[in-house]
N, C-alpha and C positions, 0 to 999 in steps of 0.2 A: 504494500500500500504506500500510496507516497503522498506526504502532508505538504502540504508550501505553508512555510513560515513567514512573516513578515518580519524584517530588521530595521532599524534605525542605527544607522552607524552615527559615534560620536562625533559632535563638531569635532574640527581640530582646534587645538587653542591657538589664539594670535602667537605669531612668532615673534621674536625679538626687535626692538626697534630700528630702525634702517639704519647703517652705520652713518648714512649723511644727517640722522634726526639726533644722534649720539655726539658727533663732531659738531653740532653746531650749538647744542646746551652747553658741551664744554669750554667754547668758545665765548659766549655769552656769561656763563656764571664766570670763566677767568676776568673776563671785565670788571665784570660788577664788583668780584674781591681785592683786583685793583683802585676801584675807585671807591670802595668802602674802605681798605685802609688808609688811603690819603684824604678822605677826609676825616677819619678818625685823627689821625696826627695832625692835621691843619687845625679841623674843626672843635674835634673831642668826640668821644663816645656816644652814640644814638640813645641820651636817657629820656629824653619830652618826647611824649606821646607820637604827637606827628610827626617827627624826624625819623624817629625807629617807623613808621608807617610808611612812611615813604622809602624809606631803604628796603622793608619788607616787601612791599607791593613791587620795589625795583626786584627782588629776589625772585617773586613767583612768575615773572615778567621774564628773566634769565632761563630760569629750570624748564617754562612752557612757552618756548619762544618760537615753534613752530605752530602756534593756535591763535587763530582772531583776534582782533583786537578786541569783540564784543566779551569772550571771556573772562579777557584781563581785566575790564570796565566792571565786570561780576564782584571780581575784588573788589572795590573800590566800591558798589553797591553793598557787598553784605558788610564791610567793615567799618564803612563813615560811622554809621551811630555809635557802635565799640568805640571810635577814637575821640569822638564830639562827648563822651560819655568823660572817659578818661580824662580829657583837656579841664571837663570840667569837674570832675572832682578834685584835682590837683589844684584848680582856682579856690574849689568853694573849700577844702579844707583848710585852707590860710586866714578864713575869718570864726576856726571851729573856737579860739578863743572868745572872742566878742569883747576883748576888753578886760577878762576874766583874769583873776591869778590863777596860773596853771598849779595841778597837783602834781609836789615833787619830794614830799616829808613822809608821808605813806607807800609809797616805791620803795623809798632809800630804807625804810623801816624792814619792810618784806622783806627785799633782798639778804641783808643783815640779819634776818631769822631763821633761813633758808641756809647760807651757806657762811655767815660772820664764825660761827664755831670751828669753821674750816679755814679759813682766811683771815686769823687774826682781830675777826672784827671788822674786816672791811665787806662792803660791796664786790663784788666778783669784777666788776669794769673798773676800782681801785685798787684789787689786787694785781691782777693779768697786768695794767698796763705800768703795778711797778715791779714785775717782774720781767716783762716782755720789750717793751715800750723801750727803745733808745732814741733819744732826742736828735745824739749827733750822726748816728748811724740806721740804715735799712737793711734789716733782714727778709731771711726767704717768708719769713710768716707776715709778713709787711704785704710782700708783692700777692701774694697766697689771698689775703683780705681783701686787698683792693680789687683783685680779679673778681673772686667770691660775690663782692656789694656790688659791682655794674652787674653781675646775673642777673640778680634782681629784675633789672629794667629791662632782658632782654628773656631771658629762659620762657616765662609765661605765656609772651605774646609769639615766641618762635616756634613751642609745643602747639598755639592755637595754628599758626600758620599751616603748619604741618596737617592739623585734622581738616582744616577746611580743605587740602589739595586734598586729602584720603577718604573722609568721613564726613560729609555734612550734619547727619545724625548726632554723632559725637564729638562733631563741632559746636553744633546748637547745646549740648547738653554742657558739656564746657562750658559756654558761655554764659550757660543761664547760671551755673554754680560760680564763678568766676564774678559774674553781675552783684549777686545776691551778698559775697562775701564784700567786697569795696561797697556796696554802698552799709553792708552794718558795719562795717572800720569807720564810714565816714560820721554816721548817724553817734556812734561812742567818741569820737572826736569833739562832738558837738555838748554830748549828753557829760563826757568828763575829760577834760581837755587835762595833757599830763605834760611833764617833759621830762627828756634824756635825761641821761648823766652828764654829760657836758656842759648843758645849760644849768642844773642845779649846783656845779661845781663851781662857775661863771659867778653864783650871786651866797659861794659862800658854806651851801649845804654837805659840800664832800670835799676831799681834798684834789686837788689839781687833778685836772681830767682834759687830755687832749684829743679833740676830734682828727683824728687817723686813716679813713676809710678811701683816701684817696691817696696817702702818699708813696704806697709802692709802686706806682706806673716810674718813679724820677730813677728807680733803679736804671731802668733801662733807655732814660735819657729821652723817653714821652712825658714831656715836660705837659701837654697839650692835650695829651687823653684824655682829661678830667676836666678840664672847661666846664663845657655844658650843667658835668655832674655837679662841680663844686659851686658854679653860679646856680644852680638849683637847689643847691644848701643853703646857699645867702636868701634866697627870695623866699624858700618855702618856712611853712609856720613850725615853729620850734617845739609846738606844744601838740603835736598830732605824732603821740608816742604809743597811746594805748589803746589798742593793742599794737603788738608786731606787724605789721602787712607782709614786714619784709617777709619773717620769716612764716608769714602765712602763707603767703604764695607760693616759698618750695614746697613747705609740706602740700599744698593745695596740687601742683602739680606732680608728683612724687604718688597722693592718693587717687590720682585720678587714673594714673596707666598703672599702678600695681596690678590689679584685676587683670590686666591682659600679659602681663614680664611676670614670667619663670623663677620659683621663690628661692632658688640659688641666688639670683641678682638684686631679691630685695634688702641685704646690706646694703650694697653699694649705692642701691636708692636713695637711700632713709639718711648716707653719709653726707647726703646735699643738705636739707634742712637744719641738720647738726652742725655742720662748715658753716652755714649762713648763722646759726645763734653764737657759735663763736665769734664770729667776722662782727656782727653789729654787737657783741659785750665787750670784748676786748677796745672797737672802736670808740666805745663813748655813746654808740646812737641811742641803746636803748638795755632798759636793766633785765634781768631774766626772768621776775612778773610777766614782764610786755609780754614776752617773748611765750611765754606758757597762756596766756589768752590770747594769743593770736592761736595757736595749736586749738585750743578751747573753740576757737571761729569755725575753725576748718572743720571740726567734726560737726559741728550745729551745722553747718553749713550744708554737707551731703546729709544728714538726717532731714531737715526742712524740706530743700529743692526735693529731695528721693519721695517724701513722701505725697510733696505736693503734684510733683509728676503722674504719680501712681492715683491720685486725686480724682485730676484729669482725664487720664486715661479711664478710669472705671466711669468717669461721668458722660464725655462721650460714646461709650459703649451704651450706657442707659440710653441715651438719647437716638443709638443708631436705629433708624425704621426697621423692623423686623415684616416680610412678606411671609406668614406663614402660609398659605396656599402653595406660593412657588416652591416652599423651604419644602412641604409634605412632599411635592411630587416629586421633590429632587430627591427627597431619601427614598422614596418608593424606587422609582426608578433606577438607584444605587445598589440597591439592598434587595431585591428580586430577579429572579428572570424569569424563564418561560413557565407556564403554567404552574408559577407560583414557587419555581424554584431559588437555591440564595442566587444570587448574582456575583460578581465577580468581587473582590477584594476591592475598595476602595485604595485602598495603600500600596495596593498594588501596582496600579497605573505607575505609566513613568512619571515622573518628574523632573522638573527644571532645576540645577543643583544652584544655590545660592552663595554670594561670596565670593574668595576668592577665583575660583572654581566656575563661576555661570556661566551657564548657555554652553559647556563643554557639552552637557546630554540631554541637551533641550532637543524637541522634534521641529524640526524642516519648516520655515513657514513655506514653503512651497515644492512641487515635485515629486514623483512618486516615489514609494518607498523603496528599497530594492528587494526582488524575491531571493527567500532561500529553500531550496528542493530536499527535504530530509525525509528517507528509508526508512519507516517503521516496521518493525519488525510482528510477527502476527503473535 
C-alpha cells in the first residue's frame, strides 16, 4: 500500500550578513569612536542628558547604517520624552531645597552607628579618605573612582540603548521601572532635602572632606575629561543626597538583566553597585545611609511597577470581548471529528517557533507542499 505524506520543509535561517553590510558598520562605528574620543578630551565626558543623547542616537546611526533614515528618526521619536524627562529632572531637583536647611546631623549620626565602632568613631567617607586620600599624589584607586562615577551617567542609558535595538518589550519595561524610580529620588528630594559629606564638612559638621570623584582622569594627563562633569557639580543642588540614585541605578541595572545572565556571573554583576558605593563614600558624595535607601528604591521599585503591570494586564483581559458562539464552535470543531469521533490533537498542529529561532518552521505562505511516497507495510 502506498500513503503520500505531506512535508513542510524548514525555512532556512537568514545567512550571515553580506560582508559589504559588515565592512561598512565597521567603518562607521570607527568614526564615531574617533570622534567620540576627541570630543571627550576637547569637550569632556557625555554627562547632560542630551549630549550623551546625541552621541547615542550618533551610535545606533553607526551600528545600522545600512537602514532609512525613517528608522533612525524612530530613535529620536521613542527617546525625546526619556530625555525632555531627564533634562528636567536634573532642573527641577536644584530647587528640591526651596530655601530649606538641608538634613546633615542625622546622616552623620547613622553613619557613626553603623560603622564608628569600626573606624575609630568616624564616618566611613572620614575614614577611607584618611586612609586612602593623598592630597599630593594619584593613585590606581583614584583613577578606578573616577572611571566608576562617569558610569553613572553613561551605563543606564547605554543598557536602555541596547534593549530598544533588541527588545522593545523590554525596552518599555525598563523604562517604565527606570521612570518610576527618578521620579520617587526626585519626589524625596523635595519631601527631605539632605547633603553629602562634603558639604557638611564645608560648614563644620565632620572633619575635612575632599570632593575626589573626578581627579583620577589628570593621571593620565585628560586634564578635560571632566568639564562637563565637574561644571555639573558646581550648578547642581548640593542637597539632592537622599537617597543614592547613583548607586540606584547600578543596582537598578544589575537587577534588571540578572533574570536573563547565568548565576556563575552574578558576582561579577553585583561587583558594579559595590564599586559605585565605594566610589561615591570614599569621594565625599554621599554617606552609606544614602546609599542603602537608594538599594531600598530599587527593590520598591520592581515590586510597584511588577505588580502594577500585572494590574493591567488582568484588567485588560477582563475587558477583552469574549464571542462565545465562535469560541463553542471552534472547540467543537477542535475537539471532534467524524461521527463524533476525538479529532486531532490540538498541540499537535505545527507551529511557528518564536524568538530567536522564528519563522525557521513556520508553513509557506504560498506554494504547494512537497509530496513524500512512503511503503507501508500490511
Amino acid at each position: 500500500m502506498l500513503v503520500t505524506v505531506t512535508d513542510t520543509p524548514p525555512v532556512p535561517p537568514p545567512g550571515p550578513a553580506a560582508p559589504d553590510g559588515r565592512r561598512r558598520r565597521f567603518v562607521a562605528m570607527s568614526v564615531w569612536a574617533v570622534a567620540f574620543v576627541a570630543a571627550w578630551l576637547l569637550i569632556g565626558l557625555p554627562t547632560d542628558p542630551l549630549y550623551a543623547f546625541a552621541w547615542l542616537w550618533a551610535a545606533t546611526i553607526a551600528w545600522r547604517s545600512d537602514r532609512p533614515w525613517r528608522t533612525h528618526l524612530g530613535f529620536a521619536r521613542d527617546w525625546l520624552p526619556v530625555v525632555v524627562l531627564l533634562a528636567a529632572y536634573n532642573l527641577s531637583r536644584g530647587f528640591a531645597d526651596n530655601g530649606a536647611t538641608p538634613h546633615a546631623y542625622e546622616l552623620i549620626v547613622t553613619d557613626r552607628w553603623m560603622f564608628g565602632w569600626a573606624m575609630d568613631g568616624q564616618v566611613p567617607t572620614v575614614w577611607l579618605q584618611q586612609h586612602l586620600y593623598d592630597p599630593d599624589g594619584i593613585h590606581w584607586w583614584d583613577v578606578g573612582v573616577s572611571w566608576v562615577y562617569f558610569s553613572h551617567f553613561v551605563v543606564t542609558l547605554a543598557a536602555a540603548v541596547v534593549l530598544w535595538l533588541t527588545s522593545r518589550p523590554r525596552w518599555a519595561a525598563f523604562m517604565r521601572r527606570w521612570g518610576f524610580l527618578c521620579a520617587s529620588g526626585l519626589v524625596t528630594y523635595f519631601l527631605y532635602p539632605a547633603a553629602p559629606p562634603w558639604w557638611a564638612a564645608q560648614y563644620g559638621m565632620l572633619e575635612e572632606v575632599a570632593r575626589i570623584s573626578t581627579r583620577g582622569w589628570r593621571e593620565f594627563g585628560m586634564h578635560g575629561a571632566g568639564n562637563l562633569l565637574n561644571a555639573g557639580q558646581i550648578a547642581s543642588n548640593p542637597v539632592a543626597a537622599m537617597p543614592s540614585l547613583h548607586t540606584a541605578w547600578a543596582l537598578f541595572v544589575v537587577v534588571f538583566f540578572l533574570g536573563a545572565t547565568r548565576r556563575r556571573w552574578w558576582p561579577l554583576l553585583l561587583c558594579y553597585p559595590l564599586a559605585m558605593t565605594f566610589t561615591l563614600v570614599y569621594a565625599g558624595e554621599h554617606y552609606v545611609i544614602d546609599v542603602l535607601v537608594g538599594w531600598a528604591y530599587v527593590g520598591l521599585t520592581f515590586l510597584v511597577v511588577g505588580l502594577a503591570e500585572r494590574w493591567w494586564a488582568a484588567r485588560r483581559a477582563r475587558r477583552r470581548p469574549v464571542e462565545p458562539e465562535t469560541a463553542g464552535a471552534a472547540t467543537s470543531e477542535a475537539g471532534t471529528g467524524p461521527a463524533g469521533e476525538p479529532g486531532p490533537d490540538v498541540d499537535s498542529a505545527p507551529k511557528a517557533r518564536t524568538g530567536a529561532g522564528a519563522g525557521t518552521d513556520s508553513w509557506p505562505e504560498s506554494g504547494p507542499a512537497p509530496e513524500r511516497t512512503v511503503s507501508a507495510g500490511r
